[in-house]
ROGU-326125 format. One record per residue (C-alpha): residue number from 1; residue in one letter; x, y, z. Coordinates in steps of 0.25 Angstrom, whole numbers, always signed. Example, Ala and Ser with C-alpha at 12.3 -4.5 7.8 and 13.67 -1.06 7.14 Angstrom:
BEGIN
{nr->1	rest->A	X->+49	Y->-18	Z->+31} $
{nr->2	rest->S	X->+55	Y->-4	Z->+29} $
This chain:
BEGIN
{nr->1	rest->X	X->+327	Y->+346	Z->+362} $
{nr->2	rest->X	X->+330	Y->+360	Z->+356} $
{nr->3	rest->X	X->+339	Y->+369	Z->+361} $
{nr->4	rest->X	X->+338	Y->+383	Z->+362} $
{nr->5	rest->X	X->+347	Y->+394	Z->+356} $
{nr->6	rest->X	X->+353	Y->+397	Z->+371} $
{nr->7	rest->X	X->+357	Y->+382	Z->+373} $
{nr->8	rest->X	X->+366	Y->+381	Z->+359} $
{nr->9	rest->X	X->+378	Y->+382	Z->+359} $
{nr->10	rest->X	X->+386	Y->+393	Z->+355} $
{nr->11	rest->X	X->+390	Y->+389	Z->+341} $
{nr->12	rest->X	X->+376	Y->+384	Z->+339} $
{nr->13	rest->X	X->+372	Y->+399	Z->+342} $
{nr->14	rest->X	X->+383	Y->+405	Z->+333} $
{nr->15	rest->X	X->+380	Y->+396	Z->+322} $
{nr->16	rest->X	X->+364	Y->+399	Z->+322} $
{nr->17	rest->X	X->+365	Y->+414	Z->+323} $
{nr->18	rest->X	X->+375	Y->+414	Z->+312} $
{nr->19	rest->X	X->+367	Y->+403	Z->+303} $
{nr->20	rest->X	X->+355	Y->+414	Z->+305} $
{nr->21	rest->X	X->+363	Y->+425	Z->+300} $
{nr->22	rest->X	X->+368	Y->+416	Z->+289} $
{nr->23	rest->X	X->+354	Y->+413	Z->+286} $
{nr->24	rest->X	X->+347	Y->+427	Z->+285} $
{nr->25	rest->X	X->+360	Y->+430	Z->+278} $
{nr->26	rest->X	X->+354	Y->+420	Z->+267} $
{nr->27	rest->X	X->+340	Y->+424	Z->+269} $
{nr->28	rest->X	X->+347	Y->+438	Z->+266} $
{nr->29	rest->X	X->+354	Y->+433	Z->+254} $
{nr->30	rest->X	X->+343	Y->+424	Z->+246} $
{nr->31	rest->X	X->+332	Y->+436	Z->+249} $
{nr->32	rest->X	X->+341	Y->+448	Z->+244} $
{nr->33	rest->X	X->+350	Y->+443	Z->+234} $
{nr->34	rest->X	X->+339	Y->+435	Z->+224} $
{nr->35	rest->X	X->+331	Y->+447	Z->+223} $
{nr->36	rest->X	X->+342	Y->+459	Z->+222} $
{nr->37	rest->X	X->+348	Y->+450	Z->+211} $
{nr->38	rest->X	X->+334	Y->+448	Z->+204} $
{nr->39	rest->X	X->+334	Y->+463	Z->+204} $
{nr->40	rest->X	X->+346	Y->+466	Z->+199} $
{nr->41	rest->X	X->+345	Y->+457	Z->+189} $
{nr->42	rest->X	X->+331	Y->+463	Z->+186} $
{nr->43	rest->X	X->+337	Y->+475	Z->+185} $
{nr->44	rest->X	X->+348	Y->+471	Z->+176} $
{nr->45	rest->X	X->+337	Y->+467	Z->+165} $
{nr->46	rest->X	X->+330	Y->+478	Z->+166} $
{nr->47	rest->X	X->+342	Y->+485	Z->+161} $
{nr->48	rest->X	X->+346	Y->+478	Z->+153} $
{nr->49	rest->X	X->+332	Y->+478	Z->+146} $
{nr->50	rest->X	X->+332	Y->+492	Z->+147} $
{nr->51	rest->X	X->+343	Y->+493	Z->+140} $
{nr->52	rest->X	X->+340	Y->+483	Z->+129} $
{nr->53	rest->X	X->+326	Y->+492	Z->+127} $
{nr->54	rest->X	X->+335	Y->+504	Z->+127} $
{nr->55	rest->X	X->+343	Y->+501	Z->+114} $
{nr->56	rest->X	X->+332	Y->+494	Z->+106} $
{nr->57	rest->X	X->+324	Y->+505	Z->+108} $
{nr->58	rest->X	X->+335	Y->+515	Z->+103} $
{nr->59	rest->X	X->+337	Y->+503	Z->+91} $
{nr->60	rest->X	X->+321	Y->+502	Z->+89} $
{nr->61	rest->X	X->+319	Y->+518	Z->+87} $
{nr->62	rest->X	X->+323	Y->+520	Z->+73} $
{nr->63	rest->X	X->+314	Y->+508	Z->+69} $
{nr->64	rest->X	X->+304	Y->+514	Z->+77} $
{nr->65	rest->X	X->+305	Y->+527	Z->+70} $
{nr->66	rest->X	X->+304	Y->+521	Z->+57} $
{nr->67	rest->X	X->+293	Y->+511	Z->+61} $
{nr->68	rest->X	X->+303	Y->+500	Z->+56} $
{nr->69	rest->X	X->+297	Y->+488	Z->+62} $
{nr->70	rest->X	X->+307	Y->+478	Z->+56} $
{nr->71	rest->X	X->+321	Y->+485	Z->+62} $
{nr->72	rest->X	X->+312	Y->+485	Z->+77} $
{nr->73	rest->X	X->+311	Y->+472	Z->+73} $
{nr->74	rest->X	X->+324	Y->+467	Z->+72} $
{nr->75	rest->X	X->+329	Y->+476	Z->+84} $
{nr->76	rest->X	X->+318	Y->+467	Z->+92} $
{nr->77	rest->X	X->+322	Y->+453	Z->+86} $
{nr->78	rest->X	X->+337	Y->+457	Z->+93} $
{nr->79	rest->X	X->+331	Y->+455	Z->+107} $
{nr->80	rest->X	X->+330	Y->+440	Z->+103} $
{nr->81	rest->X	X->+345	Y->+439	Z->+107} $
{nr->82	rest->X	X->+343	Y->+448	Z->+121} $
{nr->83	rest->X	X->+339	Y->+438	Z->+134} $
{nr->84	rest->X	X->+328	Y->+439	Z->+141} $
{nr->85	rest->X	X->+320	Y->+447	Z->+130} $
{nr->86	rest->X	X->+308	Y->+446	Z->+128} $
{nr->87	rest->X	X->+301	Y->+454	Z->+117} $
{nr->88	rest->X	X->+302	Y->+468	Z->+113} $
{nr->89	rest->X	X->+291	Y->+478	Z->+106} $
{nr->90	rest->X	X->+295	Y->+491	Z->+99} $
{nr->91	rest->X	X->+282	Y->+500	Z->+101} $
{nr->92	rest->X	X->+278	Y->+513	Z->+93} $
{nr->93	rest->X	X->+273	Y->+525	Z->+101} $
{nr->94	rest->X	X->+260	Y->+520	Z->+100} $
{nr->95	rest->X	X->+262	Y->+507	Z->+106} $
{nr->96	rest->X	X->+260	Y->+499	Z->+94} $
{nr->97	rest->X	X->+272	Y->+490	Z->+92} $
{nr->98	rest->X	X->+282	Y->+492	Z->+80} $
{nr->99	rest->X	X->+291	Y->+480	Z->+83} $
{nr->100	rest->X	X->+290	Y->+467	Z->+93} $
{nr->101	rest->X	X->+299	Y->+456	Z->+99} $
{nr->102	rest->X	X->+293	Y->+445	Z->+104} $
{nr->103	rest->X	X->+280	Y->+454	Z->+106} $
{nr->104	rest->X	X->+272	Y->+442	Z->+112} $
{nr->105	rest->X	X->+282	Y->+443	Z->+125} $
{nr->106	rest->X	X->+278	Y->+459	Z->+126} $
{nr->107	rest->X	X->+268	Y->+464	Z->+135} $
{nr->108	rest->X	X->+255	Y->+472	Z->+130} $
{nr->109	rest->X	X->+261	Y->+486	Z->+127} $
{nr->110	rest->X	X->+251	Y->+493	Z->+135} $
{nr->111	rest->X	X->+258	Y->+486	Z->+147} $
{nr->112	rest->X	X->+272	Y->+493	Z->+143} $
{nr->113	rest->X	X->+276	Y->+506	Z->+150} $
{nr->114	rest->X	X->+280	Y->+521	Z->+143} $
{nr->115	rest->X	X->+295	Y->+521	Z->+144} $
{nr->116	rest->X	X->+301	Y->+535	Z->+147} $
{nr->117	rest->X	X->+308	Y->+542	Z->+137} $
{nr->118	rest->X	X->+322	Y->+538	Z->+142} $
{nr->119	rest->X	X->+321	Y->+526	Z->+150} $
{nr->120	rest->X	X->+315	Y->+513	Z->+146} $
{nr->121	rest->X	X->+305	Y->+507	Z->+155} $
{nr->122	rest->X	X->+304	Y->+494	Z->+163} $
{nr->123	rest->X	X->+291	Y->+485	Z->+166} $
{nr->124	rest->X	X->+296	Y->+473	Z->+173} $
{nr->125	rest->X	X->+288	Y->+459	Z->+178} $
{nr->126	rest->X	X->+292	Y->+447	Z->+182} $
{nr->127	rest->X	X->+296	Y->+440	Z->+172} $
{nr->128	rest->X	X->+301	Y->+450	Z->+161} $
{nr->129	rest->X	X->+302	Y->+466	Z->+161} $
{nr->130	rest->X	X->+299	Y->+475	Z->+149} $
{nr->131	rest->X	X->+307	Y->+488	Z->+145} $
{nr->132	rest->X	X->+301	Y->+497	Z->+138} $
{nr->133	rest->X	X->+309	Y->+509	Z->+131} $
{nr->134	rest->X	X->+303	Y->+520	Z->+124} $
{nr->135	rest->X	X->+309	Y->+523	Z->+107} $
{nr->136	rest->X	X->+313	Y->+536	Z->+103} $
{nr->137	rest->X	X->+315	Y->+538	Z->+88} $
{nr->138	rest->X	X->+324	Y->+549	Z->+82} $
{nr->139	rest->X	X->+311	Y->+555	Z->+76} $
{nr->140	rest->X	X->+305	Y->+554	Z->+89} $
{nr->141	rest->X	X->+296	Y->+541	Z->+87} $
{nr->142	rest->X	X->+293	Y->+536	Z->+100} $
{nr->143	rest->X	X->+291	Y->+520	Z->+105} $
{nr->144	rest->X	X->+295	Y->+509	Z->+115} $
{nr->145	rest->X	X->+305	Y->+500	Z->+116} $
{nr->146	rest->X	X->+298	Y->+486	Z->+125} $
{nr->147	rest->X	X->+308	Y->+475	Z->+128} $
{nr->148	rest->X	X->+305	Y->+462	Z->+137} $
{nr->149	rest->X	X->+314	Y->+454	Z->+144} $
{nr->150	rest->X	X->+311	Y->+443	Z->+153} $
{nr->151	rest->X	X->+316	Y->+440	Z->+167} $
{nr->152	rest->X	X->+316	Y->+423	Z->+165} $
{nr->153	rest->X	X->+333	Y->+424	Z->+167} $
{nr->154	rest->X	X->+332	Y->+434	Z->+178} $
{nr->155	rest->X	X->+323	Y->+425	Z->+185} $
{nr->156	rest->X	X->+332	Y->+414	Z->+180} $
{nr->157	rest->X	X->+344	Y->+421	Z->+187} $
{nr->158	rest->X	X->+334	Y->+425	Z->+199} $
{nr->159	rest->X	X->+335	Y->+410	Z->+202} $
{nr->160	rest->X	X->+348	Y->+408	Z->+200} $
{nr->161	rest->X	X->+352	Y->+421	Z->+211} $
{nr->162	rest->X	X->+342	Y->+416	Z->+221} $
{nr->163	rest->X	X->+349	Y->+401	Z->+220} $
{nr->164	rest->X	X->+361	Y->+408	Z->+220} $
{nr->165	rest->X	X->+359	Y->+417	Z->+232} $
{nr->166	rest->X	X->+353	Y->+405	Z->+238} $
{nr->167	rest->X	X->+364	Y->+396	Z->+236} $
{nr->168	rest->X	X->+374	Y->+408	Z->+243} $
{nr->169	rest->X	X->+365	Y->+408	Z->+255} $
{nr->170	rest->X	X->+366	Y->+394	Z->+258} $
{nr->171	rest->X	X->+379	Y->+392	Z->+254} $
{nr->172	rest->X	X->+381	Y->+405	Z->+265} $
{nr->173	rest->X	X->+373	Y->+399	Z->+275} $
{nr->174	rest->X	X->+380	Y->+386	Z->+276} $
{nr->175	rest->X	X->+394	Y->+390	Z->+275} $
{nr->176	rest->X	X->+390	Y->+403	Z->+284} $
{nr->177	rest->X	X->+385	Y->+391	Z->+293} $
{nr->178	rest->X	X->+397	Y->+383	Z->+293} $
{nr->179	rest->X	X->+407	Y->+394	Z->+296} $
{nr->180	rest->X	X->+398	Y->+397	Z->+306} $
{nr->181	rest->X	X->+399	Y->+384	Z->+314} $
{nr->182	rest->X	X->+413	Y->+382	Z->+311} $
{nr->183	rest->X	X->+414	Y->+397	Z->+317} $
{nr->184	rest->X	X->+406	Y->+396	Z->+328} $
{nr->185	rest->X	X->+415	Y->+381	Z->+332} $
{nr->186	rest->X	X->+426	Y->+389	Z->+333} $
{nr->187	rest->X	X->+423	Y->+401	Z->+341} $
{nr->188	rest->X	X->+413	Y->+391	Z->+349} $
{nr->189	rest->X	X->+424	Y->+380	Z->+352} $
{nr->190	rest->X	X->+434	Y->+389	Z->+360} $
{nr->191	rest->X	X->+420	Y->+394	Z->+369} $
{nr->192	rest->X	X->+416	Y->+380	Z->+371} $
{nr->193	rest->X	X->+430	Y->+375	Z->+374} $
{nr->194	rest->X	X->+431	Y->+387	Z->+384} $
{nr->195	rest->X	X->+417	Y->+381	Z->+390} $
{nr->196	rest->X	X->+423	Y->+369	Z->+393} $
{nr->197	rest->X	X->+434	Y->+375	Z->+400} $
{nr->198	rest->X	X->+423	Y->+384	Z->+408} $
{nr->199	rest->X	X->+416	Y->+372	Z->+411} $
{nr->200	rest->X	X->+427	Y->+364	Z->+416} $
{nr->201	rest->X	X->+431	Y->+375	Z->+425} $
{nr->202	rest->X	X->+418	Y->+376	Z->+431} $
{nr->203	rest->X	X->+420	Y->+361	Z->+432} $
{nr->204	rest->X	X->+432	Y->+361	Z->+441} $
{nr->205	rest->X	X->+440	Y->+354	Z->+430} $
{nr->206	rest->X	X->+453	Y->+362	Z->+425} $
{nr->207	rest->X	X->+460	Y->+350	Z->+419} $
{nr->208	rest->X	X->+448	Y->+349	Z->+409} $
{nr->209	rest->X	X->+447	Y->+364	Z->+407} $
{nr->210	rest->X	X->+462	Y->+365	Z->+403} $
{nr->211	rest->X	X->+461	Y->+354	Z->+394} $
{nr->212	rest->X	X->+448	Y->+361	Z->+386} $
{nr->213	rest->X	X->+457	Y->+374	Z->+385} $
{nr->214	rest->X	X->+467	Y->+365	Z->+378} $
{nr->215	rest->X	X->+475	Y->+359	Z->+391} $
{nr->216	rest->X	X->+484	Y->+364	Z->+400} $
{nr->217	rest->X	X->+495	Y->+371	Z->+394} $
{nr->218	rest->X	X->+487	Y->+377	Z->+385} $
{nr->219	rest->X	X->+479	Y->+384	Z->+396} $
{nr->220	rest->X	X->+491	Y->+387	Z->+401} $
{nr->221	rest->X	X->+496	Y->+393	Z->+388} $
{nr->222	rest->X	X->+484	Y->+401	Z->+386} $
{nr->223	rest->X	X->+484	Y->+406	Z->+400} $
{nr->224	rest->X	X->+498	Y->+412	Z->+398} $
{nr->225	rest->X	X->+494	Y->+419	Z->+384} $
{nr->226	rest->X	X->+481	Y->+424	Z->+390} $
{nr->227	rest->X	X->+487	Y->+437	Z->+394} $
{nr->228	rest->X	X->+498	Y->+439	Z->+383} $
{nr->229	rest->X	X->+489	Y->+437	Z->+372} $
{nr->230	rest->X	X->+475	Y->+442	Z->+376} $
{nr->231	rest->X	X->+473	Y->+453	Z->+365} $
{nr->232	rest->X	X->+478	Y->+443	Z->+354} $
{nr->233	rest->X	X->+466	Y->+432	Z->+356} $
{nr->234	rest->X	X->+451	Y->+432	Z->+352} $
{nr->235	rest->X	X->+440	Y->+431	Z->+363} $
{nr->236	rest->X	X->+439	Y->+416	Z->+365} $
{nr->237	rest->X	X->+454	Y->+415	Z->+367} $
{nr->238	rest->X	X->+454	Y->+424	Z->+377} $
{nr->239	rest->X	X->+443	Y->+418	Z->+383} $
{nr->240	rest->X	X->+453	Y->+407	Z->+383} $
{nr->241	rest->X	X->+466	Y->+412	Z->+388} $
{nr->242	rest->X	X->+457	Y->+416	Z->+400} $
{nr->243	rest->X	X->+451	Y->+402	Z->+402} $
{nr->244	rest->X	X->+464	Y->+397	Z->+402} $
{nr->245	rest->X	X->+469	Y->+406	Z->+411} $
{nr->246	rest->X	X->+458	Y->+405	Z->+420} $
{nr->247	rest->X	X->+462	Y->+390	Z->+420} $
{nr->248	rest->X	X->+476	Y->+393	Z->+422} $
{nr->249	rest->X	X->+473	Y->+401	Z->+437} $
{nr->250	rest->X	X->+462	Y->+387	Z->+440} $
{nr->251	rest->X	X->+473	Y->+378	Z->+438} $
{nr->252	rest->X	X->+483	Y->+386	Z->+446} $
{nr->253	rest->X	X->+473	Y->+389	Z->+458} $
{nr->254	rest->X	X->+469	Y->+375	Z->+457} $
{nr->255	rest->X	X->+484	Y->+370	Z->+460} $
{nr->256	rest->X	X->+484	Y->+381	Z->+469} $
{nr->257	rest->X	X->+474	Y->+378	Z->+478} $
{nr->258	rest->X	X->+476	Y->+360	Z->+475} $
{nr->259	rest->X	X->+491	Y->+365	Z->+482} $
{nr->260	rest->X	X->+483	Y->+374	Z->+494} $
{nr->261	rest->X	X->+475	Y->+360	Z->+496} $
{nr->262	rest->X	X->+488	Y->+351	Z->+495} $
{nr->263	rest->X	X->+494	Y->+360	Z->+507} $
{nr->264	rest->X	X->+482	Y->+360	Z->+513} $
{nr->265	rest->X	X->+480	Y->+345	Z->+514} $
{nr->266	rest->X	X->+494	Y->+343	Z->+517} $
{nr->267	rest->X	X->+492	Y->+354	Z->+530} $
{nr->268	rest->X	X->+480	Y->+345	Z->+534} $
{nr->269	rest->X	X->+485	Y->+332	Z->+533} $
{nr->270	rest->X	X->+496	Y->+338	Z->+541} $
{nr->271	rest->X	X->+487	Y->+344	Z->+552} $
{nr->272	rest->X	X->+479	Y->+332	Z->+553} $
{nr->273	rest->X	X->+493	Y->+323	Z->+556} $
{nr->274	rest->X	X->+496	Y->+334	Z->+567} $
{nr->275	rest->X	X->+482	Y->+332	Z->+573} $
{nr->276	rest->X	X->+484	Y->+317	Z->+573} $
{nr->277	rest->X	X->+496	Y->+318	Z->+579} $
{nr->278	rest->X	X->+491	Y->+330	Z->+589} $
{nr->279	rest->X	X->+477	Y->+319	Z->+592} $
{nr->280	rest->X	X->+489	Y->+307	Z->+595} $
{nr->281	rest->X	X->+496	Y->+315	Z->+605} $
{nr->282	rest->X	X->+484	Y->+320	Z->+612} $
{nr->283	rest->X	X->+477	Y->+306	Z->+614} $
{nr->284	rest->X	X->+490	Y->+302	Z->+619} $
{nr->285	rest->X	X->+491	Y->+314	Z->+629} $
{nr->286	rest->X	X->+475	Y->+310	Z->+632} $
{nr->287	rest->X	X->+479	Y->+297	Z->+633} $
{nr->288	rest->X	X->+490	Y->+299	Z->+644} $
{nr->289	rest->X	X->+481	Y->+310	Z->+651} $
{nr->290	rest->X	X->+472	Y->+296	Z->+653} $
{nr->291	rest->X	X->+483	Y->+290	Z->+658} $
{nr->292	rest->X	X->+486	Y->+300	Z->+668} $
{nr->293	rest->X	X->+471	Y->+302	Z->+672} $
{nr->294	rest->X	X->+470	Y->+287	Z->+675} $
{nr->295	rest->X	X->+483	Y->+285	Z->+683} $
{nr->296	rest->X	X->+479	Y->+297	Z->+693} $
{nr->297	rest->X	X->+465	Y->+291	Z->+695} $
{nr->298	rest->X	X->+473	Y->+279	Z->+699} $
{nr->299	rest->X	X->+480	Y->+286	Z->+708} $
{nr->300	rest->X	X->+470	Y->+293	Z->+714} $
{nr->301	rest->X	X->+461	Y->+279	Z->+717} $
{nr->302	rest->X	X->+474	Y->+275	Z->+724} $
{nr->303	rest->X	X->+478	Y->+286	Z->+733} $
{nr->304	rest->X	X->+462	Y->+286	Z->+735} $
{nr->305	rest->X	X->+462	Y->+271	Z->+740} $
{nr->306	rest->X	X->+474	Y->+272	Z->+747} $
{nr->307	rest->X	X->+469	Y->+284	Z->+755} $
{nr->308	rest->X	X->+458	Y->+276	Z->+758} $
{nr->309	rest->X	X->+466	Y->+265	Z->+764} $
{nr->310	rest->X	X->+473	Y->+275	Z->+773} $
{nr->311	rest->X	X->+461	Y->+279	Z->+777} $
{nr->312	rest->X	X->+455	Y->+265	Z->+780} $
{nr->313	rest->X	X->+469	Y->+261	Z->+786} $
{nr->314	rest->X	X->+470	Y->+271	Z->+796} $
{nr->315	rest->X	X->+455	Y->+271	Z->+802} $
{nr->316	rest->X	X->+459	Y->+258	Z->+806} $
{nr->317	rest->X	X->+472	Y->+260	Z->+812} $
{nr->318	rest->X	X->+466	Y->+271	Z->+819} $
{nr->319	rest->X	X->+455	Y->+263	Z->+824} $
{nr->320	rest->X	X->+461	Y->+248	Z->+827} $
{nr->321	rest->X	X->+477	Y->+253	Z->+830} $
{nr->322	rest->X	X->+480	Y->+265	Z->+835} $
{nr->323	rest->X	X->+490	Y->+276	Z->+828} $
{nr->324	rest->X	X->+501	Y->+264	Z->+828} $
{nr->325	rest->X	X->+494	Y->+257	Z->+821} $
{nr->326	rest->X	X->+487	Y->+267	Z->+813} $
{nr->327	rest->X	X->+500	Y->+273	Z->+807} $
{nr->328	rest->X	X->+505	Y->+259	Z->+803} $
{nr->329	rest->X	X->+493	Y->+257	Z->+794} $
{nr->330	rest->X	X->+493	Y->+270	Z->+790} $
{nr->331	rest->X	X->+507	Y->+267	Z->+785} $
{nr->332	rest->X	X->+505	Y->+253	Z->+781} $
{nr->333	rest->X	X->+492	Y->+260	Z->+771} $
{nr->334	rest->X	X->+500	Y->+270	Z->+763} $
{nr->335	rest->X	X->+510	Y->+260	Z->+759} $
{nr->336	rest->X	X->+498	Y->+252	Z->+756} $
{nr->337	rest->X	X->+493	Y->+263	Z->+747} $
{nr->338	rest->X	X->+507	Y->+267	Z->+742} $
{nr->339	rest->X	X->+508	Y->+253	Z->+737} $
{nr->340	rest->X	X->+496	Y->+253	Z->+733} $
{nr->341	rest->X	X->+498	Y->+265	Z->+722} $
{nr->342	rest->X	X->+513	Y->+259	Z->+717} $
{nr->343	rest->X	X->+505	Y->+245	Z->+713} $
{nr->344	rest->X	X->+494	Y->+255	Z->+705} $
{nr->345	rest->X	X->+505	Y->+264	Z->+701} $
């Protein structure tokens, strides 16, 4: 499955917008270079044909004066030894030829254009060009001066730039390429280390985030230099030094607040040994409040039944024996009843 530009990672995304410049750079370089050479060099033959065409025609003047045929001939014959030549034609006024080199290579004369009086000049094609000077004699005998070359060596060298050039665009792209990666590792690798560290944050797990920051006392290190050295870093070690310090306050606050908690739980096992002992006591005060509860029932029920046998002891005395008698049972009742309560007692 493909991903998109958004989802590669940052080095991916620096190396492809690079490898894109690189490559237009090349694209640049094979389509400007091949061609501003082919002119140039075009342009260097034409001068140099120009030139060649200049001197024969000043050394082709007197023979054209005289109508010697043989001296143009031998001036001609010379261009055997020039490269790139390819005929020559030493033409009256009229047109009509008085002296030729390799005259089969030479184009029809009507074809040829009038040179100016000062300049020679220049009919190029695609594979050869022609100059064409005028001949001025001293008696002022006029003619023209046309010289060939062929461009089978510029074409030859045309090749070889554009293989050249070709070769340096390549060679370019690939090293461009590989500086680029290696580049984009190093200024990646600190981001993605920093990520890590983000990410272990977000995670709750400080031991892991020191470690991907290069341990503890690095951290530490880095925390401490933050401030001191600030203006003498680069961006990314910045962003570190305040990753590193940021870890610094987690780790502190952590311990802070793992102590608060440590108090705390020690405050709470306390309260909760107090509240144990404070429930002891009170079932215990509970339990003697029964107590109490129950012995006064008891006492009650006593005095109650000993009450009633008064009662019952005296209607019959009063009834069956008279007051004597009445008052003795009275008597002999509550000491019934006082016995009574010292045996529940």
């Amino acid at each position: 499955m493909r991903l998109s530009f958004r989802q590669q990672s940052l080095r991916m995304k620096f190396v492809a917008l690079v490898a894109l410049l690189l490559a237009a750079i090349s694209l640049f370089l094979l389509a400007f270079f091949p061609s501003e050479l082919d002119s140039l060099a075009r342009a260097s033959v034409e001068q140099r044909g120009v030139g060649i065409a200049t001197v024969l025609s000043s050394a082709v003047a007197p023979a054209l004066e005289f109508d010697d045929a043989a001296r143009a001939d031998e001036l001609l014959r010379g261009l055997a030894s020039t490269p790139g030549a390819l005929y020559a034609l030493v033409l009256r006024e009229d047109g009509t030829p008085l002296s030729s080199w390799n005259a089969s290579a030479a184009p029809p004369t009507k074809e040829l254009p009038t040179p100016p009086e000062k300049e020679p000049a220049v009919l190029s094609s695609e594979d050869r060009i022609h100059v064409v000077a005028a001949i001025t004699g001293r008696t002022g005998t006029q003619g023209r001066m046309v010289v060939g070359f062929g461009l089978q060596q510029l074409q030859a060298q045309r090749r070889s730039n554009l293989l050249v050039v070709g070769l340096v665009s390549g060679l370019l792209f690939i090293v461009g390429l590989g500086l680029t990666f290696l580049v984009g590792t190093q200024v990646v690798r600190p981001v993605e280390r920093l990520r890590l560290v983000a990410q272990h944050i977000a995670q709750g797990d400080l031991v892991e985030a020191e470690r991907a920051l290069g341990g503890a006392k690095e951290v530490e290190q880095r925390a401490t230099e933050f401030g001191a050295s600030l203006q003498q870093r680069d961006e990314l070690e910045q962003l570190a030094g305040s990753f590193a310090l940021m870890l610094t306050l987690l780790r502190r606050s952590s311990h802070t607040l793992q102590d608060a908690a440590k108090r705390l739980a020690e405050s709470t096992g306390a309260l909760n040994v107090a509240a144990q002992e404070q429930q002891v006591v009170v079932g215990e005060q509970a339990r003697a409040l029964q107590a109490t509860q129950v012995t006064a029932h008891e006492l009650r029920q006593t005095a109650d039944l000993a009450s009633q046998r008064a009662k019952a002891v005296l209607s019959v005395r009063r009834t069956n024996r008279g007051p004597v008698a009445c008052g003795a049972g009275l008597e002999r009742t509550r000491a019934e009843g006082a016995e009574g309560v010292g045996r529940e007692g």
